[in-house]
N, C-alpha and C positions, 0 to 999 in steps of 0.2 A: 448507494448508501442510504440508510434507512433513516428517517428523519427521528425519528425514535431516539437511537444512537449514536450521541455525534462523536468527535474523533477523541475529544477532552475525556469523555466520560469512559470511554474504551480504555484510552493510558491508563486512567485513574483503577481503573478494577483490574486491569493487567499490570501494571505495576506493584501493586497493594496483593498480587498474588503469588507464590512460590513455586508455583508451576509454570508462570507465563514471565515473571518478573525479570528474570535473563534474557527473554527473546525478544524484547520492545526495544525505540532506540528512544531516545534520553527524549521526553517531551516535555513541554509546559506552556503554561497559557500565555496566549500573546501580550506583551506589553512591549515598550520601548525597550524598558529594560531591563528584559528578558532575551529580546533579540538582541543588544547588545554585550551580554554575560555569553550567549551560544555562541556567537560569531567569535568573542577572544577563543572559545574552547575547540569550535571545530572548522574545519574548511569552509564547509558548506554547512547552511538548513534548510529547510523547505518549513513556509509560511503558507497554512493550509485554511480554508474556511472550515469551520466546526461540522455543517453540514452538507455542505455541498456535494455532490459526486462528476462523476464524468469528467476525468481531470480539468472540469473547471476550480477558477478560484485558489491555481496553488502558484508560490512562485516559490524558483533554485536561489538564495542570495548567498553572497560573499563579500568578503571584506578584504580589498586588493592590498597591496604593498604601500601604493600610494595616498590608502585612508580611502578612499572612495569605495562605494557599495554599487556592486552589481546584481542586477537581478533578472529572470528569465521567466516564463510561464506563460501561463493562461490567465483571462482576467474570468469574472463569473459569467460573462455571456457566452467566453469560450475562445476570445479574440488571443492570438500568439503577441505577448509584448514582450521586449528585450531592452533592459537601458541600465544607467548607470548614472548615480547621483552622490553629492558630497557628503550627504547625511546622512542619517538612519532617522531623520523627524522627516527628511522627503520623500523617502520611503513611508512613511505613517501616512504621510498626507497623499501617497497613491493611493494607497490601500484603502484611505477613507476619505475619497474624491467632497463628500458632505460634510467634511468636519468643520467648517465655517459658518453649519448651522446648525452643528449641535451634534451633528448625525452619525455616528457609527457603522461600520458596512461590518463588524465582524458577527459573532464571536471570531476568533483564528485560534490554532496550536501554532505553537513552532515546534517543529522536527529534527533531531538530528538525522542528516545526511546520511543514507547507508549506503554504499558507492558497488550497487548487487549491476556487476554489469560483464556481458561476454568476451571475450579473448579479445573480439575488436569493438571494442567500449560502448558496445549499444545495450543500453539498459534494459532491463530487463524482470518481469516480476509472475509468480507462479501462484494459478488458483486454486486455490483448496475446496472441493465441494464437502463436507461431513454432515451426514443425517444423523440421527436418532431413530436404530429401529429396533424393539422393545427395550426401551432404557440403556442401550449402548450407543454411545459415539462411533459410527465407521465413517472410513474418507470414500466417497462416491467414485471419486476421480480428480484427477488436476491435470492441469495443461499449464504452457506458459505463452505469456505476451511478450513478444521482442520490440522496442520502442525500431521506429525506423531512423534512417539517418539524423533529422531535423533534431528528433530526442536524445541523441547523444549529449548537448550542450544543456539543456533542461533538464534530463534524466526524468523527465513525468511520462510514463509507459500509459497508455489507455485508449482502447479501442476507436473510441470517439474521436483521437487524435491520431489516426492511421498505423495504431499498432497492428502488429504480424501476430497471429495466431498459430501456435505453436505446441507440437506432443512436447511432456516433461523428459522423455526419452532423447529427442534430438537435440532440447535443452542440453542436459547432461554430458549427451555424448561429444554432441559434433559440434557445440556453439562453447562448451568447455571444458572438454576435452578430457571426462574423468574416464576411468577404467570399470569395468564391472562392479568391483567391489566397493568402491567408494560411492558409485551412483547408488548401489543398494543402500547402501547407509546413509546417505545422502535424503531417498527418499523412504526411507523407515525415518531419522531425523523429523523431517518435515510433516509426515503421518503423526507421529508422536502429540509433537506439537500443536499440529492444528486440532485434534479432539479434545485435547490440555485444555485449548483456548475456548473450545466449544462448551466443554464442562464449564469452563470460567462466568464466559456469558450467558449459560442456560441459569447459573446462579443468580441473576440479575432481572435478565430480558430474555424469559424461556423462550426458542422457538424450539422447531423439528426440522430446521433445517440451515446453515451455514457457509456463506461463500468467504473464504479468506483470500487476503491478498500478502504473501511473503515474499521476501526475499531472503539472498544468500550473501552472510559475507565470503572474503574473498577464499577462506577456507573450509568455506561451504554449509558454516553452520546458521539453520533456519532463523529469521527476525519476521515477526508479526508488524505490515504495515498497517493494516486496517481491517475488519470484518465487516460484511453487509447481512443484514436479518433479514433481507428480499432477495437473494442472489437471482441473479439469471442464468439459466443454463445452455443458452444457445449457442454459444464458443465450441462447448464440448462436442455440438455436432458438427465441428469442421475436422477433430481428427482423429486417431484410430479408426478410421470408414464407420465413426457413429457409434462404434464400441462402447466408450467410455458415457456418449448420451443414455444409450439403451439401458449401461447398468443403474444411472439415476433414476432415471424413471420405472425401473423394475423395482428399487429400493422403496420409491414412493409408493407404488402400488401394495408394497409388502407391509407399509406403514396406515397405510388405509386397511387393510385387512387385519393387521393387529388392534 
């Protein structure tokens, strides 16, 4: 995630747009109560730092039967925490271990919860790579990350935290079980989408080049969790035997020469 772009300022131009405005899920900027209005509204949220990346800094909470708030994640140095307190102020005061001297650890968003996960509940999130090559949006290639077991209860997919690296193809197929024609649409959908959003952002914070991270509800239609202006592309050379790397980097070289 590019410090450029942090997650606030992303809702805010994806929300604020008609091409992207359907595919985000319900954000807004952290306050007490802000997380207490989302928790009546949804199961779950995820409470994310504005900038951070590497699924540091984000926590899963909920609001039990019994009033008491659960929460699961990463802290920012990347530590796994999981616990459960009476408040949603003791929750504030995790999040901002220095507030007794003034000190704030955010910015945060809160997120609505998108529950994008495979047959047997492991989370799961797909990258969109989209260049610019003369003046058009094309998608490079995508793959997806399958959160491992540990991530089932957190739902925060990311490499850093031993996600599974994965074709969109075995996605599709064999981790959810669509048919041909639904996959095609599925990933025509998602292509759509992710160039939408690239146009979105090139209107703000040009680059030439975009890594998206989506997911899928449960009926397969695409939600924009986040976009990075630095993407890496090193994932993609774990599958198609390097297929999907080599078209990125041809695209690049095609954009150097235009």
């Amino acid at each position: 995630m590019s410090d450029a772009v942090g997650k606030w300022e992303q809702a805010v131009l994806f929300q604020n747009n008609p091409l992207t405005a359907k595919n985000i899920p319900k954000t807004k900027i952290y306050s007490v109560k802000n997380l207490k209005k989302l928790l009546d509204r949804y199961d779950y949220v995820y409470v994310k730092h504005d900038t951070t990346g590497q699924g540091r800094s984000i926590y899963k909470i909920s609001k039990r039967k019994d009033n008491t708030f659960c929460f699961n994640g990463f802290t920012i140095q990347g530590k796994p925490v999981g616990r459960c307190v009476s408040t949603i102020e003791e929750f504030h005061q995790f999040l901002n271990p220095f507030l007794k001297f003034g000190r704030l650890s955010g910015p945060y968003v809160i997120q609505q919860a998108i529950n994008s996960t495979t047959k047997n509940a492991q989370p799961f999130v797909i990258r969109v790579h989209v260049q610019n090559l003369k003046g058009k949006w094309i998608v490079g290639g995508m793959y997806s990350k399958i959160g491992l077991e540990e991530a089932v209860e957190n739902g925060i997919v990311n490499s850093h935290q031993g996600a599974k690296v994965i074709s969109i193809n075995d996605l599709l197929s064999l981790h959810l079980h669509m048919k041909k024609s639904k996959k095609d649409k599925v990933i025509n959908n998602i292509s759509k989408l992710a160039t939408s959003a690239a146009e979105v952002m090139a209107q703000k914070y040009p680059c030439r080049e975009y890594g998206l991270d989506i997911g899928l509800y449960k009926h397969g239609k695409p939600v924009i969790f986040e976009v990075n202006t630095t993407p890496s592309i090193r994932s993609f050379a774990e599958v198609e035997n390097k297929a999907v790397w080599k078209r990125i980097m041809e695209i690049r070289k095609q954009q150097k020469e235009a």
